[in-house]
Structures are given as structure tokens and as C-alpha cells.
C-alpha angles and dihedrals in degrees: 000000000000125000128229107240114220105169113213114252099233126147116248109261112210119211106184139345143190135140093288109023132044129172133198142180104243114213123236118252094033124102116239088222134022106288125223094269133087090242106050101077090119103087129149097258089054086056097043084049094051091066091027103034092189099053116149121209115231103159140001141210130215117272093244091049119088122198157070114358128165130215136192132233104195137040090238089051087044092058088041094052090038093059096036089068088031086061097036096240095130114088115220125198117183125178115216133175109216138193117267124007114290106231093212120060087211140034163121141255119205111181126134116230140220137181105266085231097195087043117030155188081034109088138197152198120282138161106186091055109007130114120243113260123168120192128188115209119191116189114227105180132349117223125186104294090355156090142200118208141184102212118187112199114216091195141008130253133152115279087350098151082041094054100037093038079056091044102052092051093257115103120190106248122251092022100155095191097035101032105016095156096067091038099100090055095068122051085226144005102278090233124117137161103232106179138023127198119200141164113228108253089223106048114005101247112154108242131190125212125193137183115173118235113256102216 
């Protein structure tokens, strides 16, 4: 079932700007690039580029997901940034409530992922055909049928928080694809990329980003 998109109407927070980097708290509820249908133009990179015209993309985040991203301003920093997640050299932190009490206070989740192709662009865990994705959780406070976690993906699939939070018996709240049952009882999808790591594409200098999470 398709949803209707109606993109939040927040102005755009910079984070952080120079001549090659800029960084910016996407809101929750808005695609990172123009989406398939007539009506998705507003994006996040057509509003970055409205105030940096030659804004480059290097990474996205869900639409339900709020948070850090990073864009390029030039095509050398774009290279640069695209490697740097290619390689895994950036380093991600996302904060998530999720459904139950988690028993450990650490952890890891180690299952390989896969689109979901009848049903995509869900996926799904696989071990014949998926690709490899590990995941550290850390619980931060417990509340009464929830969790907070601080989650650190190792690598970078698509939905991957989404699909091992699932697995381990803990979906993220509010998740309308994954746990659509229990969306209309959050105003959002309680996943949100905290913090950001980077190298500077220009000289190397490692740089920090943060955006609390708003929930």
C-alpha cells in the first residue's frame, strides 16, 4: 500500500558549513532525494541546494528517519565523502526507543540482509543470499514497555537498524513498513542518526557532527 507523502515544513538546521562540507539535521518525515512520484520533488537536497546551489549528495537516510546527514560542495569533496562511507571510515550513532526491555545492557547483531523483492522495499534477513550487516546496540534507559538504545551500525545496508532491531525481538516504535500495526500510536518512527564522524575532505582533520534526538 502506498503511502501519501507530506513532507514536514521544517526549516532547514544547519549544522555546519565551509567551502567543501556542509551538515545539516534532517527532519523526520522528509526524503533525502526526490522520490518516484510526481509529487516528491521536496526533498531535502533540493532544499540544501536552495541555499547551496552546488550541493553534492554522498549518503541518505530513510525518510522516517531524522537526523545528522552530510553533503558535498564540491566534486573533489564528493569523491572524498563517498569513499569515506564506502570504506567505512565514517563512524554513525543513532538513538532508537524500541518496543520491550532489552535483558543485556550491550550487544551485537550479526545477520546478513536482503531486499525483501515482492515486497520491497521491505528486507529482510537472509543467509543463503544476504549481505553481511553487524550492528552494536547499547541500552541507555529502560522505560515501561521500552527501550532506548544507542545502536552503532558497522556497515550499511538498507534499513539495517529497522530489520535487526525486528530480528532481535525488539522493533523500533513507530516504524510504519516494519511495525505498521503500532504506527499510528507515535507521531514518527523513534530513529535518529545522532552523531556523524568524518574526515575533512581537504585536509584530513577528523570532525564530529551532532543533532539531539528530539524525542
Amino acid at each position: 500500500m502506498q503511502r501519501t507523502y507530506n513532507p514536514p515544513s521544517d526549516p532547514l538546521n544547519i549544522l555546519y558549513e565551509d567551502r567543501e562540507v556542509i551538515a545539516v539535521e534532517k527532519p523526520a518525515g522528509l526524503l533525502s532525494v526526490p522520490g518516484r512520484q510526481e509529487h516528491s520533488t521536496d526533498c531535502l537536497i533540493w532544499r540544501v541546494q536552495i541555499a547551496f546551489p552546488d550541493a553534492l549528495l554522498v549518503h541518505r537516510l530513510d525518510m522516517d528517519t531524522s537526523g545528522v546527514m552530510v553533503f558535498a560542495l564540491t566534486a573533489h569533496a564528493q569523491r572524498h565523502l563517498s569513499m569515506q562511507f564506502e570504506q567505512r571510515v565514517t563512524k554513525k550513532t543513532y538513538i532508537a526507543r524500541v518496543a520491550g526491555q532489552v535483558a543485556e545492557k550491550v550487544g551485537e547483531v550479526d545477520l546478513p540482509l536482503i531486499v525483501d523483492w515482492p515486497n520491497r522495499p521491505i528486507q529482510k534477513v537472509c543467509h543463503e543470499t544476504g549481505k553481511s550487516a553487524l550492528t552494536e546496540w547499547k541500552v541507555i534507559k529502560m522505560a515501561e514497555g521500552e527501550t532506548r538504545l544507542r545502536l552503532t551500525p558497522k556497515t550499511g545496508r538498507s534499513h539495517q537498524l529497522r530489520v535487526h532491531c525486528l530480528a532481535i525481538g525488539h522493533p523500533i516504535l513507530g516504524d510504519p513498513l516494519y511495525t505498521p500495526e503500532t504506527a499510528a500510536d507515535f507521531p514518527r518512527m523513534m530513529l535518529h542518526s545522532e552523531e556523524l564522524r568524518i574526515n575533512h575532505p581537504e585536509n584530513g582533520h577528523g570532525m564530529k557532527f551532532r543533532a539531539k534526538a528530539p524525542f
